[in-house]
SESE-920235 format. One record per atom (N, C-alpha, C): residue in one letter; x, y, z. Coordinates in steps of 0.02 Angstrom, whole numbers, padded with zeros to 5 digits, always signed. Example, Ala and Ser with C-alpha at 12.3 -4.5 7.8 and 13.67 -1.06 7.14 Angstrom:
A+00660-00284+00390A+00615-00225+00390A+00660-00165+00390S+00642-00112+00354S+00684-00053+00357S+00645+00002+00394
//
This chain:
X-00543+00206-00739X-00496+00208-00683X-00529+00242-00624X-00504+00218-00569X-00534+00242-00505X-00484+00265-00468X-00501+00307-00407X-00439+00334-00373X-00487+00337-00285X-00444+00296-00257X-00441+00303-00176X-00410+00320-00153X-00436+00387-00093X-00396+00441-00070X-00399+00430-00011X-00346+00420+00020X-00321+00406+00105X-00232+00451+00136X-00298+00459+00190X-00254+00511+00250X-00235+00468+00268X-00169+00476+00290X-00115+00440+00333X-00105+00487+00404X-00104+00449+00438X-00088+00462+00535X-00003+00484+00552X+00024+00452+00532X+00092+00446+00565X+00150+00434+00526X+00193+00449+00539X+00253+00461+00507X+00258+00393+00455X+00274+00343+00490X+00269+00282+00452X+00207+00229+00494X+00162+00223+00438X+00104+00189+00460X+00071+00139+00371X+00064+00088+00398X+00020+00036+00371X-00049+00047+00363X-00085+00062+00297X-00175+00077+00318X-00192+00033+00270X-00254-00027+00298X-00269-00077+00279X-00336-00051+00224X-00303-00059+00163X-00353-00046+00099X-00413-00099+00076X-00412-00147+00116X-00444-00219+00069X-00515-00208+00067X-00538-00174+00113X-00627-00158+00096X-00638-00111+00056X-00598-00049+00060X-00581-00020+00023X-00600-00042-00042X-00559-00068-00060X-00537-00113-00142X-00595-00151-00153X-00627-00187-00113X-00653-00240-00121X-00748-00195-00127X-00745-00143-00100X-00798-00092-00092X-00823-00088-00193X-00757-00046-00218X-00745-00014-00291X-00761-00076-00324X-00735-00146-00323X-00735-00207-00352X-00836-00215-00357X-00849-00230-00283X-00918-00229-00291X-00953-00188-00339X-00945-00115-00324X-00964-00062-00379X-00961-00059-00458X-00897-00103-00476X-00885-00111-00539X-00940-00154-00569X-00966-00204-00520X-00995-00264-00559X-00944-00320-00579X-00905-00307-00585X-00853-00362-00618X-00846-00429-00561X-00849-00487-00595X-00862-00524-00554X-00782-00591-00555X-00769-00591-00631X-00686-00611-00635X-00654-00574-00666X-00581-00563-00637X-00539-00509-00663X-00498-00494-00632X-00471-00437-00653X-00399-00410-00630X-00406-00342-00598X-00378-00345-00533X-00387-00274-00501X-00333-00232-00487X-00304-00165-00541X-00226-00166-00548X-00232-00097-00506X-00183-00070-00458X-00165-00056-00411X-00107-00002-00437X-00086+00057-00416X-00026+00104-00420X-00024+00145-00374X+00013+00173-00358X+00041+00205-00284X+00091+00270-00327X+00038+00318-00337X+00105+00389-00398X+00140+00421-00334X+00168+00392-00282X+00213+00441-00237X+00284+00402-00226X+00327+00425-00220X+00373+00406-00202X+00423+00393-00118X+00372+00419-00092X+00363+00406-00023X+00317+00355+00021X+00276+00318-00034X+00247+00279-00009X+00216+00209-00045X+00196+00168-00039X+00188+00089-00099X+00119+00060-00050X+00124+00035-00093X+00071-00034-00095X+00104-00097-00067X+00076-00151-00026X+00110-00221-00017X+00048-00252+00009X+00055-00330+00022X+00011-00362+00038X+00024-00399+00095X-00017-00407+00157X+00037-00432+00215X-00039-00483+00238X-00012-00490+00308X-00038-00515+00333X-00080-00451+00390X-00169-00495+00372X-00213-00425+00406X-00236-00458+00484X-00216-00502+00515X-00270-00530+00572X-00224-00490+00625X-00129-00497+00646X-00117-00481+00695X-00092-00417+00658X-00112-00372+00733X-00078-00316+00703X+00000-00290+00715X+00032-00334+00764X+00107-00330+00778X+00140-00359+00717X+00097-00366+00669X+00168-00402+00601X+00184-00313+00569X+00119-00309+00558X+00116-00200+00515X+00179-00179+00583X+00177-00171+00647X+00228-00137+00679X+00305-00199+00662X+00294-00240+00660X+00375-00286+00644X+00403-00256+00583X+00356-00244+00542X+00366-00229+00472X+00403-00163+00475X+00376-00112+00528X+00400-00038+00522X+00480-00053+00544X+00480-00095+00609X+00537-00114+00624X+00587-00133+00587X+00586-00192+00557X+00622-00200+00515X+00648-00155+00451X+00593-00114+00444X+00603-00070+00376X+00648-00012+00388X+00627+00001+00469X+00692+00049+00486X+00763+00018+00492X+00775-00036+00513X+00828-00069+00520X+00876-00070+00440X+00854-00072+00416X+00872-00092+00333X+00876-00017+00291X+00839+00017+00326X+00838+00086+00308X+00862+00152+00360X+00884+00144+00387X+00886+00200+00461X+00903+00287+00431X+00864+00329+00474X+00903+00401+00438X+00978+00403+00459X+01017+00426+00401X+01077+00434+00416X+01109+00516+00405X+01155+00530+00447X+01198+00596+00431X+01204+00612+00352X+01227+00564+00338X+01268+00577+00273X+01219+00568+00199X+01169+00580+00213X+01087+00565+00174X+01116+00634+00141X+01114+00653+00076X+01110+00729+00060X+01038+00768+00037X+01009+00708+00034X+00920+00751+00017X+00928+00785+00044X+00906+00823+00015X+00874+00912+00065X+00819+00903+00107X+00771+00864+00088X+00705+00855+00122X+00697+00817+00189X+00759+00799+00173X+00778+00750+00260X+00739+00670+00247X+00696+00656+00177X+00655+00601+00183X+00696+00530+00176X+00733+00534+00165X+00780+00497+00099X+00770+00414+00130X+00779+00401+00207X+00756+00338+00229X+00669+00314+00168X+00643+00350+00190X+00553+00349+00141X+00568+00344+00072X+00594+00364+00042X+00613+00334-00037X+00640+00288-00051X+00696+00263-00009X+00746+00181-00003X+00686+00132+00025X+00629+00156+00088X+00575+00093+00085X+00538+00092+00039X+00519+00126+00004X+00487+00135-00038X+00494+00097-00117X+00567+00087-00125X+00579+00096-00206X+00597-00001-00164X+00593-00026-00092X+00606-00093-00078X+00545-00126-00083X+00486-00090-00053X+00387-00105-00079X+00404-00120-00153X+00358-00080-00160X+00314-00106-00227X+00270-00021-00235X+00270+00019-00294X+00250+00037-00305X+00157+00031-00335X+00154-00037-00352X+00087-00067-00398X+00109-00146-00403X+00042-00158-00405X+00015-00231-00390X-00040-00242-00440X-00039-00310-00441X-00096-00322-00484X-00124-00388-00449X-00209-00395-00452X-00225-00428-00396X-00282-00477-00436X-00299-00544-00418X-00347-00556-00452X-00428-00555-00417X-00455-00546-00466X-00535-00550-00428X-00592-00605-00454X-00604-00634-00411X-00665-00691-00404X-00702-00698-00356X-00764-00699-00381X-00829-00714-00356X-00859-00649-00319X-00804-00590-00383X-00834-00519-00343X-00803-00489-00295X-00722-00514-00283X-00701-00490-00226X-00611-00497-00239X-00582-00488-00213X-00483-00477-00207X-00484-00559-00200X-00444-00606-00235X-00435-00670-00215X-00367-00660-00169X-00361-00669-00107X-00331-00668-00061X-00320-00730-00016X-00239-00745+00002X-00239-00780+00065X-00286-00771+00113X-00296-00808+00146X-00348-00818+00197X-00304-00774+00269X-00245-00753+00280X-00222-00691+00304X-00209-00636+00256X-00201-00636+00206X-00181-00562+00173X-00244-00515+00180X-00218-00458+00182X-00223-00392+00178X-00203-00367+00103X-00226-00293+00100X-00196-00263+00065X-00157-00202+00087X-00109-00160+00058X-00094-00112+00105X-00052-00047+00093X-00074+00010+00109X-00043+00073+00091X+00000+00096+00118X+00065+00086+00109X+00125+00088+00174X+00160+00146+00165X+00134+00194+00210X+00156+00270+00245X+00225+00266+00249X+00258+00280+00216X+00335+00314+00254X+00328+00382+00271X+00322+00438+00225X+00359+00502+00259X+00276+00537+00273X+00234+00536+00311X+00172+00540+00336X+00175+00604+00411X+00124+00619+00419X+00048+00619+00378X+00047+00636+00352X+00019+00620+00265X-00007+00639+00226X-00084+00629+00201X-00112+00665+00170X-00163+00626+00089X-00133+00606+00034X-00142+00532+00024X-00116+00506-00021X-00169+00475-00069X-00157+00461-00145X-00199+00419-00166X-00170+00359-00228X-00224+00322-00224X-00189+00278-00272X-00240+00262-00341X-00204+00269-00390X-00257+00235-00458X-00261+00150-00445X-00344+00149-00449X-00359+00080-00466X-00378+00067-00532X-00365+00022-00567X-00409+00001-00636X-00446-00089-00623X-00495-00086-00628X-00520-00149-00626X-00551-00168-00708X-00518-00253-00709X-00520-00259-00783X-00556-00316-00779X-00622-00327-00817X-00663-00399-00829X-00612-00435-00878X-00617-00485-00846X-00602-00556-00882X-00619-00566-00959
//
C-alpha cells in the first residue's frame, strides 16, 4: 500500500491527483491492473471529473453548495457539517483500472481530491494490484 499526501489551499477546492497516481502506477511496474483508491477523512473524497476546463471543478463547488448550504440549525459543534453531507454524496474510494502502465481514463477525466472543510494535509491510501 501506498499513501499520497496533499495540502489543500482553500476551504473547498478540487486538486487534480492523476499524475500523481499515474507517477506511483509507473513506480509499481504493474502494467495491467487495478488501482484502488481511499480517502480515511470524512471531510473530504475522491471523484473523477472532467480535467481540461477548469470552470466544471468551480460548477461543481457550486452546485455542491447549493445541495448542501451551511445552515443555522446544523448542531455540529465544529460548524463543518455542510463538508460531511458533500462528502458522504462523493465517494469516499474508487477503484480504477490500469493499462499499458497508466489510469485507463476518459479522454477528459481526471482524477480528484475534493477539499471540503480545507486547508488541510490530507492523504489517501493507494493499493495497486497486478492482474
Amino acid at each position: 500500500m501506498r499513501k499520497l499526501q496533499i495540502k489543500t489551499r482553500h476551504r473547498q477546492h478540487f486538486v487534480d491527483i492523476t499524475q500523481q497516481l499515474n507517477s506511483l502506477i509507473a513506480q509499481s511496474g504493474v502494467s495491467s491492473g487495478l488501482c484502488c483508491l481511499f480517502c480515511p477523512h470524512t471531510t473530504a473524497a475522491v471523484t473523477l471529473n472532467e480535467n481540461w476546463d477548469p470552470d466544471v471543478q468551480r460548477d461543481m463547488a457550486l452546485a455542491l453548495d447549493s445541495i448542501a448550504p451551511q445552515r443555522s440549525d446544523f448542531q455540529h459543534a465544529e460548524g463543518n457539517s455542510p463538508a460531511h453531507v458533500k462528502t458522504s454524496l462523493m465517494s469516499s474510494d474508487h477503484t480504477l483500472f490500469i493499462e499499458g502502465g497508466r489510469l485507463l481514463l476518459g479522454r477528459w477525466q481526471g482524477v480528484y481530491l475534493a477539499e471540503f472543510d480545507g486547508p488541510r494535509n490530507r492523504q489517501l491510501y493507494i493499493k495497486i494490484i497486478t492482474e
